[in-house]
N, C-alpha and C positions, 0 to 999 in steps of 0.2 A: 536425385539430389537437388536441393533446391541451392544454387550458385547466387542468387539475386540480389545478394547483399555481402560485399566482401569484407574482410576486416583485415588491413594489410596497415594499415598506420599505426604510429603510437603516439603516446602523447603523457607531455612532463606533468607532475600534480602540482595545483596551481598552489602560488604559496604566496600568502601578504600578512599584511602587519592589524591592521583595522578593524574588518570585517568580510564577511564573506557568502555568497548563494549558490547553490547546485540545485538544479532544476532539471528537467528533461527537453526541455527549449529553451534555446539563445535568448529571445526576445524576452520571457518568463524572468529567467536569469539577471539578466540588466535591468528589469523594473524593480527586482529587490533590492538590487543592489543602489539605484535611483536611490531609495526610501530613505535606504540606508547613510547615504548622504547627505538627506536634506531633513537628517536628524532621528528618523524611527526610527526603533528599537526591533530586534531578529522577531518580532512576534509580528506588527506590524507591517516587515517586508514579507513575511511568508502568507498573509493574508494577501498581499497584492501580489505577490506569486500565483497562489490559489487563483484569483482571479483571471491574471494573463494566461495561465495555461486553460482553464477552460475555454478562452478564445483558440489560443492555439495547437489545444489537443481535445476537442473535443470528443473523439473516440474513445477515450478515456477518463472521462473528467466533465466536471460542470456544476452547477447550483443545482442541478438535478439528481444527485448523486449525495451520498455520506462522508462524513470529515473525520479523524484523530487529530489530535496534535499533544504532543508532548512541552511543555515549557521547563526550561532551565533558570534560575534565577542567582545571575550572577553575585550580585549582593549578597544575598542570603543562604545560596548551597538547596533553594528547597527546589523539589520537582512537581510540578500539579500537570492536569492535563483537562483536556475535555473531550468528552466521548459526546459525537457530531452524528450519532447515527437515530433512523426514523423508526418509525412503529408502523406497523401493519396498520391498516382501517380496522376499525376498532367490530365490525360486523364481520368480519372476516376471518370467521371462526372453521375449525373443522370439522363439525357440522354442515356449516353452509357450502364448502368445497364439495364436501363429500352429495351435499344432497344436489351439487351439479353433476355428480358423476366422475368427480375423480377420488385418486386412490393412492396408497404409497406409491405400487409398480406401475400408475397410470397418471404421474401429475401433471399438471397443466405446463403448455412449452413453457420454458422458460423467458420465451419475449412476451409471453399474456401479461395483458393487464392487471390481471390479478398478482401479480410478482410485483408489482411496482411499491413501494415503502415511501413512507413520508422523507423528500430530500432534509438530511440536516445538516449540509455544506452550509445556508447561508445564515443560520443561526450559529453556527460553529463558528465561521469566519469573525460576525460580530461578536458572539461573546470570549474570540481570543484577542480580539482589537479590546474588547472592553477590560478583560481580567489582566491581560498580560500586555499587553500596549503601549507603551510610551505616553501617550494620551497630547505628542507636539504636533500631530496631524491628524485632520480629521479621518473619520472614515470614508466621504465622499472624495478627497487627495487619495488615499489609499489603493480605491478602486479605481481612478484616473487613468491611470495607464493603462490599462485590461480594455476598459471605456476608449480611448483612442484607437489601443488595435483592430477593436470590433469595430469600428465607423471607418475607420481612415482604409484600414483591408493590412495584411502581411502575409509575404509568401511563404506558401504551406512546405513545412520540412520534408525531408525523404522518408523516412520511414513513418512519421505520423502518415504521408498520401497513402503509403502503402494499407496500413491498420485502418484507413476512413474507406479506403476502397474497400478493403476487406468486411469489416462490418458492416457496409451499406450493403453488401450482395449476403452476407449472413442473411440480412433480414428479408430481404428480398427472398430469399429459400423458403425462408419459415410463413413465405405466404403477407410480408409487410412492408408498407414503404416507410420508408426515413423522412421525418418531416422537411420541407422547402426548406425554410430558413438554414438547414445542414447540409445541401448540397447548392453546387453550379450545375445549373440549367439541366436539374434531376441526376447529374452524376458528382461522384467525390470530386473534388479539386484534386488535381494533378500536384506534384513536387516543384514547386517554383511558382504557381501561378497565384495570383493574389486573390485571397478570399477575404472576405466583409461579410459582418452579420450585426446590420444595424439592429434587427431586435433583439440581441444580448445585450446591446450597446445600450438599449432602452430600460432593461431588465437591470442590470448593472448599476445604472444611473439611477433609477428608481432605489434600488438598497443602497447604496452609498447617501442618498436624500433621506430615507425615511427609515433605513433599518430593517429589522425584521418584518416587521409590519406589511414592507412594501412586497414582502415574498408569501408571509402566510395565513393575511387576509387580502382583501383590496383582486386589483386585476386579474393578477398572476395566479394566485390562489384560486381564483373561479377558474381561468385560463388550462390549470391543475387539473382539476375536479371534472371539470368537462371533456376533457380527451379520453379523461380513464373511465366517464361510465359512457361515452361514445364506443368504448371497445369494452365492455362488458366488467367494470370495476365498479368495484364498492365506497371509493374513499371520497369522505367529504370533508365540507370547508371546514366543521369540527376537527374532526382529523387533523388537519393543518394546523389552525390557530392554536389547535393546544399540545403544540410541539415544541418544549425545551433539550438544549444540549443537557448535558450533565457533569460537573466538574468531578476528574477524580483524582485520585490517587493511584500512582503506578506500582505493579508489583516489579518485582526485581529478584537478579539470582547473584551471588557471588561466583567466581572463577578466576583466579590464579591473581588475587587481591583486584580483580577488579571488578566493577559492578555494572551489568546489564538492567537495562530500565524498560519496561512495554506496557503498556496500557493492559487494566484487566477484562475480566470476561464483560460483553458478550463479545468483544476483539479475539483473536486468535496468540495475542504476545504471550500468555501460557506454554501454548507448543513452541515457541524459541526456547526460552526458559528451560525446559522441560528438554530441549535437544542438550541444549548446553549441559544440563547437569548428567544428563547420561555420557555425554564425550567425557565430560572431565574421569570418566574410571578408565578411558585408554592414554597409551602415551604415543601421541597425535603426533607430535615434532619427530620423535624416531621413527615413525612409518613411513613419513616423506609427505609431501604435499600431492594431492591428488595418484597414490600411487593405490594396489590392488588394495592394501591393507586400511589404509586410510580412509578410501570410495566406501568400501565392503562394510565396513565401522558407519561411517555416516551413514549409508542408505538402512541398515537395522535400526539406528538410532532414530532415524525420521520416523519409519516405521511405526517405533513402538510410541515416540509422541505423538506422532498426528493422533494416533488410535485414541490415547489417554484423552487428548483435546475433545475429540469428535465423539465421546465416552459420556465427558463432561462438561461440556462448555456450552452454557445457553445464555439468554437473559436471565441476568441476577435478580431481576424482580419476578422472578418465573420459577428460578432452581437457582441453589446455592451451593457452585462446585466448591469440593474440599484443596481450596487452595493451599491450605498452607500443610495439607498431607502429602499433596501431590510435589511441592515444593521441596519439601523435605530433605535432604539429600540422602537420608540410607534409603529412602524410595524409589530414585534414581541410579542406586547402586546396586540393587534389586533388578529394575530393569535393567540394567546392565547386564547380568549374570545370564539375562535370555537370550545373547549375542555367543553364537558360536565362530569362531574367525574361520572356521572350514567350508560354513555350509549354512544360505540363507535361511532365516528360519520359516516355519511353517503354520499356517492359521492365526496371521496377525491381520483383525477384523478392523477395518473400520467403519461411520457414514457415510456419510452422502459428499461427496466431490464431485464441484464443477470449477468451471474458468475464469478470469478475470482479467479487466485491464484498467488499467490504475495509472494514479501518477504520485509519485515520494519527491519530497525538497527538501529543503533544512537552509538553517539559517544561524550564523554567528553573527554579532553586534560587535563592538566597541567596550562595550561596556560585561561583553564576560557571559553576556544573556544566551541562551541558544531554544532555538524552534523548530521539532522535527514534525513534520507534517505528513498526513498522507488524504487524499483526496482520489473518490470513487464513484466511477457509475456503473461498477460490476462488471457487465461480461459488453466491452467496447461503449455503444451507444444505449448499452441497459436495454429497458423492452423497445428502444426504438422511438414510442411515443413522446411526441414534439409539440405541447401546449402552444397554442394559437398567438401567435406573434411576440415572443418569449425568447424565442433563439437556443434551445436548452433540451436535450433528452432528456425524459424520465427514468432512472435507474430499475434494476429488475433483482433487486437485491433479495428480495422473496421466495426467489428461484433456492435460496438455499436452505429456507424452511423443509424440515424432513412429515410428509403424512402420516407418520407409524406415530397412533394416539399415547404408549409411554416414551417417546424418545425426548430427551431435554431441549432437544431444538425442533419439537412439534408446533406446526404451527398455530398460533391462536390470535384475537382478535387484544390488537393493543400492543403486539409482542415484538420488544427488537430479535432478528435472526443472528444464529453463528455468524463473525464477520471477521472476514480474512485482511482488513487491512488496518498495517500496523506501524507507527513509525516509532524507533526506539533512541534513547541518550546511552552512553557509557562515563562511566564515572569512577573515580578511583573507591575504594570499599573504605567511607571512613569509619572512624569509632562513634559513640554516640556524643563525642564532646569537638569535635571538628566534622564540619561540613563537607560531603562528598565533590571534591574537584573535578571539571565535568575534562573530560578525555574528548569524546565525539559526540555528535551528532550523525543516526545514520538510519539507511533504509533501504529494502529493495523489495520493489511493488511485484504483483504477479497469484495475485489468487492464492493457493495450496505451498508455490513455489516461497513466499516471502517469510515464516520463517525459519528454511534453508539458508536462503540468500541471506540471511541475517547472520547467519551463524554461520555459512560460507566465509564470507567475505571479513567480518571482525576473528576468523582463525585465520587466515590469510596473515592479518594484522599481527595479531597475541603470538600464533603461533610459530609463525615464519616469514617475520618482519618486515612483509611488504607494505609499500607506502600506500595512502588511500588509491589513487588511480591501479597502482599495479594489482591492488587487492581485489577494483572494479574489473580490471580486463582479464584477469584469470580465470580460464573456464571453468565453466559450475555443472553442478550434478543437478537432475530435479527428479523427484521420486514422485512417481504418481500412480495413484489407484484407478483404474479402470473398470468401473461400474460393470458395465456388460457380461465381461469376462472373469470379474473378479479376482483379478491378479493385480500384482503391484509390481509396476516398469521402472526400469532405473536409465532414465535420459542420459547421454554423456554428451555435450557441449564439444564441438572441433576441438582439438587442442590437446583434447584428452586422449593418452596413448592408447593404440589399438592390442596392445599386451594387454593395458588391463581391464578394456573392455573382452576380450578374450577369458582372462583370469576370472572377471566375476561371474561369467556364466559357467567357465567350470564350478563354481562355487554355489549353484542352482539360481543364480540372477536372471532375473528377463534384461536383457540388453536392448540400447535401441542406441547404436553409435554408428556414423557420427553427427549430429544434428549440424546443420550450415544455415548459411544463407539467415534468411527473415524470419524462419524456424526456432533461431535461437533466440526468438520474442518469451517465450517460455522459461526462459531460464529469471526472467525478471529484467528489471532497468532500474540500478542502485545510485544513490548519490551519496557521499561521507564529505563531512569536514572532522580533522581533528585538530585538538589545540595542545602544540607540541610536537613531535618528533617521538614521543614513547613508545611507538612500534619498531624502532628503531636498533638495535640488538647492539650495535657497536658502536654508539654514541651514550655517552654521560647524560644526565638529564640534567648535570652540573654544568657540564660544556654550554647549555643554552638557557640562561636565565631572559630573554625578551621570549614574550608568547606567541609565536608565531603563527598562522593557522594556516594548516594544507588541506588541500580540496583533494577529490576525487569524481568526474560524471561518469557515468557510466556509455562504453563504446556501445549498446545496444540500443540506445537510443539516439535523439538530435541534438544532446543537450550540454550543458557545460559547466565547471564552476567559475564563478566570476569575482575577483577579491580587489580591495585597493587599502 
């Protein structure tokens, strides 16, 4: 049993009047909230969030890595977003893999260069400063703070030492070292010790001066290019330079008048969507929170979405899933009906699942605005590879490209992959003549696990009225498929009673209870702000006409929410 990480304190949800950040680092935290003072708008803090945490969590995170973000616009009620994710090297067809010798049951590790995807964090970043931004501070202000941490040094948090040690000996297995500029003196930085990474600081400084520009042509771009065909990759400065975000429009599900918001395909915010409207055919509040009935209910329900996602869900310039069939709700009530409460069911197929580590924030303003983010380099430091004086891993987000030539998330040359990170809004469900009043801002990062944790943590809320923090620290379930064996495990998080981990194995569940310690990194690392008290079951929402806003960080992480 891994004991290495205890979780014996608790902690109030933070609550102010202004504005507000949750982040998964302290330091991350207070630069948004900085922004947020000295006049930016939640779009603008959450870009210089992005930034501070890839200094401070780069195990998870970085300009090397893929972006979402969702925008709120308080004025207006409208929601836009931008999908921040890269394309393959455009030669990087399957053909060409296959005439290296790999295969679906033989694809390339997942740290290979060939997995590495064009980063769209630092275009994302700009064009959310540019669409959504306040436009009172520059973008080089923006990035300032991030720029300080990486020059001046900040000591590294406890569980980030733990995941930077971790992934630096992953790689180290898979036969790789982790570039200098990510380690002291070749090892991870310990918990307290002050780490500096003056070429981020350089990196950084450069896109906040010059923009795009200064990441997807120019130094860094060759800096790019050259590490990946130094370990046997395809992608070039083309590739780069002709890499835009894409603005979109979010789908959304109604439930118990309220309205869930996620980014569409090629993001994974489908399978949330898709969990929700199958829970909505049980009655969730009478089984009890996390009791046999309730677990048993969620883990079928994940089931049969992940399956529908990983079914359907590719690049929409590739395949065009049937969104609004699958949306549908007698669709969902359908799959419903393949949910027996006695006995797990049998022969629910999915893709291809692997891992991730990510980082989610969110951001309220002054002004009513909110900014849910999420920021990725895949599986910790992605393939590992550290372009030459950059300060920055390359993500390996190709790793989740499937070989089988009809699957919707086959790989091809030019193609975004299935992509599991998702930050989502909630909103009240309006008519089409009044604008949707935004509830929360929320998210919980973790590969396969986030949208569970999405749909954990706002039933926590909706359905038994706990506040954001208590909704965060309540143990979660994580259902996961395991390739090898071909079965699908049902995690249970401490906390979780040993009846009914007992119960759902008489039920034909694979159990795996109790997960402890730094284990329960798996379960995700969520942050919420809401605006309001609406989870609240025995309060008036008369009682409180000022708009209050309460935070939630998540206890599985370093991090905090910060409000004034």
């Amino acid at each position: 049993m891994d004991t290495g990480l205890t979780f014996s304190s608790r902690r109030s949800p933070v609550v102010c009047l202004h504005g507000c950040a949750a982040s998964s680092q302290t330091l991350a935290s207070s630069i948004g909230l900085d922004v947020l003072k000295c006049g930016g708008n939640a779009a603008d803090a959450a870009v210089a969030i992005a930034a501070a945490l890839a200094v401070t969590e780069p195990c998870s995170t970085g300009p090397g890595g893929d972006a979402f973000c969702l925008f709120y616009n308080g004025k207006t009620g409208e929601i836009r977003g931008i999908n921040g994710s890269g394309r393959s090297p455009r030669t990087q067809t399957l053909e060409f893999l296959e005439g290296r010798g790999y295969t679906a049951k033989t694809p390339p590790s997942p740290f290979d260069a060939l997995n590495v995807t064009v980063p769209g964090a630092p275009a994302c970043w700009c064009d959310t400063v540019q669409l959504f931004g306040s436009h009172k501070l520059s973008f080089q202000e923006l990035l300032s703070g991030a720029v300080g941490l990486a020059e001046v040094g900040f000591p590294v948090a406890e569980v980030t030492a733990h995941h930077w040690a971790n992934w630096a000996s992953a790689l180290r297995d898979a036969g790789k070292e982790l570039g200098g500029d990510l380690l002291s003196d070749n090892h991870a930085p310990k918990c307290g010790q002050v780490f500096r990474n003056p070429a981020l600081a350089r990196t950084l400084k450069e896109l906040g001066e010059r923009g795009k520009a200064a990441f997807y042509q120019d130094r860094v771009a060759q800096a790019i290019v050259d590490v990946i065909s130094q370990h046997g990759g395809v992608m070039t400065l083309d590739d780069l330079s002709s890499h835009d975000s894409e603005v979109i429009t979010p789908i959304s599900t109604e439930y118990k008048g309220v309205r869930l918001w996620e980014p569409p395909p090629n993001s994974q915010g489908l399978a949330a969507l898709l969990l929700l409207n199958i829970l909505e055919n049980f009655p969730l509040k009478a089984m009890g929170h996390n009791s046999s009935d309730y677990v048993h209910v969620l883990v079928e329900a994940v089931r049969l979405a992940l399956t529908d996602a990983l079914r359907y869900l590719g690049d929409p310039d590739h395949v065009t899933p049937p969104l609004e069939t699958l949306l549908d709700k007698s669709y969902s009530h359908r799959r419903a009906q393949h949910i027996s409460m006695e006995r797990a069911m049998e022969g629910v197929e999915p893709g291809l699942i692997t891992g991730s580590d990510t980082v989610y924030f969110c951001v309220i303003d002054s002004q009513g605005n909110a900014c849910s983010f999420v920021n990725s380099t895949y599986m910790g430091f992605g393939s590992g590879l550290v372009p030459k004086d950059c300060g920055f891993s390359l993500q390996n987000r190709g790793a989740s490209f499937s070989l089988h030539p009809n699957h919707v998330n086959c790989v091809a040359g030019g193609k975004r992959p299935y992509h599991t990170i998702i930050p989502a809004l909630l909103t009240t469900s309006a008519t089409k003549s009044e604008k949707p009043r935004l509830l929360a801002a929320l998210g919980v990062m973790g590969a396969f696990m986030q949208p569970q944790g999405h749909i954990q943590v706002l039933l926590n809320m909706l359905e038994f009225g706990m506040n954001p923090q208590q909704a965060l620290d309540a143990p979660r379930v994580y259902v996961q498929y395991d390739l090898k064996t071909e079965e699908w495990w049902v995690n249970l998080e401490e906390g979780v009673d040993q009846e009914v981990a007992e119960e759902l194995k008489r039920r034909g569940q694979k159990v795996r209870w109790p997960i402890t310690g730094h284990k329960r990194s798996q379960f995700g690392r969520g942050q919420i702000i809401t605006v309001g008290d609406w989870w609240n079951p025995s309060v008036s929402q008369a009682d409180h006409p000022t708009r209050v806003l309460w935070a939630g960080s998540d206890p599985r992480a370093d991090g905090c929410a910060q409000g004034y």
